[in-house]
C-alpha positions in Angstrom: 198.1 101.0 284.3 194.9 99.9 283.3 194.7 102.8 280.6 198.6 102.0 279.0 197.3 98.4 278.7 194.4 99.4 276.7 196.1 101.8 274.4 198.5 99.1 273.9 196.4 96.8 272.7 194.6 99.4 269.9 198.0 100.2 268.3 198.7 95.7 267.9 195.3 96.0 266.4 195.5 99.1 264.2 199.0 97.1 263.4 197.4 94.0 262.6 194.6 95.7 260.4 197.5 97.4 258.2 199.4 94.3 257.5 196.6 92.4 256.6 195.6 94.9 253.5 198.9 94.8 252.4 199.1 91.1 252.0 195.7 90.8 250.7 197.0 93.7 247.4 199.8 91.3 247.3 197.5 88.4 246.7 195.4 89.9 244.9 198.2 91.3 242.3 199.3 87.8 242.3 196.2 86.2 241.5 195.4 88.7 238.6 199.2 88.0 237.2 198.3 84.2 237.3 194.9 84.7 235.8 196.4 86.8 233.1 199.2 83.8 232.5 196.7 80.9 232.7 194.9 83.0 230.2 198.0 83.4 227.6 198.7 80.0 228.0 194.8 78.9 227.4 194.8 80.8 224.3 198.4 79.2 223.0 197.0 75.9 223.8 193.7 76.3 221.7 195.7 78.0 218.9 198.6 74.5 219.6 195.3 72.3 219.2 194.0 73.9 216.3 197.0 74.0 214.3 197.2 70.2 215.8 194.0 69.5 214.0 195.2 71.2 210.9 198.6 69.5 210.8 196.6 66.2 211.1 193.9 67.0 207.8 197.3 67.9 206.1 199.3 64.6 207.2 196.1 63.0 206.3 195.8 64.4 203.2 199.6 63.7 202.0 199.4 60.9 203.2 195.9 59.8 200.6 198.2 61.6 197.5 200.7 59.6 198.7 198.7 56.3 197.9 197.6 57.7 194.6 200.6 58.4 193.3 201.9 55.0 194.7 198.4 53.8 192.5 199.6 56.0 189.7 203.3 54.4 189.4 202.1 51.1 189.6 199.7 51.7 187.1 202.4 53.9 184.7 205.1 50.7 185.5 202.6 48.4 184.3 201.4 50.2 181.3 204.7 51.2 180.8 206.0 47.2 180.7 203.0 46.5 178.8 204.1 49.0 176.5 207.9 48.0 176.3 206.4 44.7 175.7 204.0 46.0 172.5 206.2 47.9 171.1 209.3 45.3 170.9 206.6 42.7 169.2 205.9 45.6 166.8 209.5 45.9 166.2 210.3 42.3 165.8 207.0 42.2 163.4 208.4 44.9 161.5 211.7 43.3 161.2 210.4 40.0 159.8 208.5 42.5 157.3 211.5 43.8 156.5 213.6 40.8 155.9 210.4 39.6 154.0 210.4 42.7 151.7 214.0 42.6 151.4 213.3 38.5 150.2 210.8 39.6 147.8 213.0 42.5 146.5 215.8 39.9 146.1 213.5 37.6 144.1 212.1 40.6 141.8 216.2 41.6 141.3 217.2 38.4 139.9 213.8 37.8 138.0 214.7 40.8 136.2 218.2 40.2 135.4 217.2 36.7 134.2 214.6 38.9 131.7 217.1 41.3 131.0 219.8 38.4 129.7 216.6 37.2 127.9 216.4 39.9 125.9 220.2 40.4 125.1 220.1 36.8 123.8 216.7 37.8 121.5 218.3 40.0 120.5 221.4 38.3 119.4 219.3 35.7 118.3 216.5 36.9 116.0 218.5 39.7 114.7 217.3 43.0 116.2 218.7 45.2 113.7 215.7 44.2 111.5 213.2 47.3 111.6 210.6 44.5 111.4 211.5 43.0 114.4 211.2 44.8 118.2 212.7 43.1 121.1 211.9 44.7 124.1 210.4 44.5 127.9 207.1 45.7 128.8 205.9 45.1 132.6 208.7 42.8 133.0 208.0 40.3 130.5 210.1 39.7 127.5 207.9 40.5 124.0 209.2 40.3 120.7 207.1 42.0 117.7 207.3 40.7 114.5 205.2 42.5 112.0 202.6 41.5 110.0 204.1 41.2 106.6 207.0 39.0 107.6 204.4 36.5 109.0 201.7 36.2 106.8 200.6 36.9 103.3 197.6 40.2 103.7 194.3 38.4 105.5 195.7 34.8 106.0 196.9 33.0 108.7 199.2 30.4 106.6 202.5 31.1 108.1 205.7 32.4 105.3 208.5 30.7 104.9 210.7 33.5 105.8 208.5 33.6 109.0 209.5 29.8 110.2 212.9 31.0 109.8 212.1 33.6 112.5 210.3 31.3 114.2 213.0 28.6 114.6 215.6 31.1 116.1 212.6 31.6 118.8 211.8 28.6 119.7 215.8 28.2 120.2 215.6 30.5 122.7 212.4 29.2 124.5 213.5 25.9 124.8 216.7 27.0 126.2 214.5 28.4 128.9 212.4 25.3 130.4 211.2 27.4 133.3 209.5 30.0 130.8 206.3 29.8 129.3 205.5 31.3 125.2 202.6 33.0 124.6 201.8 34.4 121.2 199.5 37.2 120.7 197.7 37.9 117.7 196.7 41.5 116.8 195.3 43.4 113.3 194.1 46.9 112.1 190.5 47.9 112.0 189.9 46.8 107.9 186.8 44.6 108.6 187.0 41.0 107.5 184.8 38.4 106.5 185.1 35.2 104.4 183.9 31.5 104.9 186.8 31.1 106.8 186.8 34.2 109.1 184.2 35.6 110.4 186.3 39.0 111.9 189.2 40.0 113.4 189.2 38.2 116.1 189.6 35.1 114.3 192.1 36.1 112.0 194.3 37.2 115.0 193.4 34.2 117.1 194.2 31.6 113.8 197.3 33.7 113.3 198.2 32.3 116.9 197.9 29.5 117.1 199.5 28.7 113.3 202.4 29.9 115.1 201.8 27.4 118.2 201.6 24.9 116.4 204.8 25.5 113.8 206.3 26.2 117.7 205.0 22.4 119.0 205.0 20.2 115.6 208.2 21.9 113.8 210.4 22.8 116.5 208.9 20.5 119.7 208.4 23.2 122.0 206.1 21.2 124.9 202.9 22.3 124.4 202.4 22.9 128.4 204.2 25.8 127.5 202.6 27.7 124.9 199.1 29.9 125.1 197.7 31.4 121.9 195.7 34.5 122.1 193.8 37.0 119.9 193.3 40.5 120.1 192.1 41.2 117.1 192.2 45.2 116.5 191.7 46.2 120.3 195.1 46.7 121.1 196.4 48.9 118.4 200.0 50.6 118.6 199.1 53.7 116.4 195.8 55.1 115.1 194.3 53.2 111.9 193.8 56.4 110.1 197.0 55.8 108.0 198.2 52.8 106.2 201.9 53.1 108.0 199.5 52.8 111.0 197.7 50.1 110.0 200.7 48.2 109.1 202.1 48.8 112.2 199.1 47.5 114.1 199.2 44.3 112.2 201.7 41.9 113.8 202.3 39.0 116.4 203.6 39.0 119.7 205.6 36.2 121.1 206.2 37.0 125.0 208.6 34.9 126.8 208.1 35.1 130.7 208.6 32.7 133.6 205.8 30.9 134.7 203.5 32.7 137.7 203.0 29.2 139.8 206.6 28.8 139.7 207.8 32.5 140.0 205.7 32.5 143.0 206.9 29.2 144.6 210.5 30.9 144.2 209.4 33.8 146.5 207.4 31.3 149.0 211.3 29.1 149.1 212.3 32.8 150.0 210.4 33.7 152.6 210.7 30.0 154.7 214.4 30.6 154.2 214.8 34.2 155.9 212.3 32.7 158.7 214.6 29.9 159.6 
């Protein structure tokens, strides 16, 4: 009896001793698989944290571009409205340039059709179809040439006859023209001159002019405001004094009829404050 109970007992150990080293494989397999999980999910974690970090320099980083460009387009809208604000003053400044040109273009329009009806009725007047006699514009200003011979007897400055004739048919004009001003304009050749009287050219041209001021004033009562008498003497020649034709031609007086500069000018300045109202 004795022995059965003993040999019982040895197989409920050897039993017991089997089914322990099976559980403890199982555990141990276990274990391993949850070391080998815990280790996968360790190493997705540090790679989640790291690209965490990154994804936080990045957001960072936008998000300092993003306050430069919001810098940038405050900046640009401000230059830019600045800019707007520049350029429509320059185009308003250029406008009122424009209108001023345009003004002044106006006033230089009708001063020359005034000087070109000028002429026509010099024309008419003095009889152009005299070869001695040139009516013409120079530079805007009416001039007419009368030559020497018509004038004056050869180195004297005692006006003709026939010249105060011419003269009068002028001064006709020039009076009809209050707002003009007469200058005449003595010139000769090179033939040197020199008497008690005259000491050279220059005198003879300037006595020549003024002779014909004064016929201009005294005969005809052109206001003397309006008249300026000038010499040239032989500086101013038409054609080279190598010939007599040429010398003839350089001998003769020029009577220029143009508007007065003070009030020419006060006509543009009444321009201009009109166009700015």
């Amino acid at each position: 009896m004795k022995r059965t109970i003993l040999t019982l007992t040895l197989a409920a150990l050897t039993l017991t001793s089997c089914g322990s080293k099976k559980k403890i494989a199982e555990l141990e397999a276990k274990n391993k698989e949850i070391q080998d999980m815990l280790n996968s999910a360790t190493l997705k974690l540090n790679t989640c944290l790291a690209e965490k970090d990154q994804m936080a320099s990045r957001i960072q980083d936008l998000k300092s571009r993003e306050t430069d460009l919001i810098n940038t387009r405050d900046q640009i809208t401000t230059l830019s409205s600045q800019g707007a604000q520049n350029l429509e003053k320059t185009l308003e400044s250029l406008k009122e340039k424009d209108l001023k040109i345009n003004r002044l273009q106006d006033a230089l329009t009708r001063k020359d059709s005034v000087t070109l009806a000028l002429v026509s009725s010099i024309k008419r007047a003095v009889g152009v179809n005299d070869p001695d006699i040139e009516v013409n514009v120079e530079k805007g200003v009416v001039y007419i040439s009368i030559a020497d011979k018509l004038l004056f007897k050869s180195g004297r400055y005692e006006v003709t006859d026939r010249a105060k004739e011419i003269l009068g048919k002028v001064a006709a004009i020039v009076k009809d023209k209050p707002d003009f001003e007469c200058m005449v304009e003595g010139h000769t050749d090179n033939v040197p001159i020199n008497n008690p009287v005259l000491q050279d050219n220059w005198d003879l041209s300037v006595k020549r002019a003024t002779s014909i001021v004064r016929i201009l004033q005294q005969d005809y009562g052109i206001d003397p405001k309006r008249l300026v008498a000038a010499g040239r003497g032989e500086y101013v020649p038409l054609e080279a004094n190598t010939t007599a034709e040429g010398r003839a031609r350089n001998r003769r007086t020029r009577i220029l009829v143009l508007p007065k500069i003070d009030q020419f000018y006060d006509m543009i300045e009444k321009e201009m404050k009109g166009q700015s109202k």
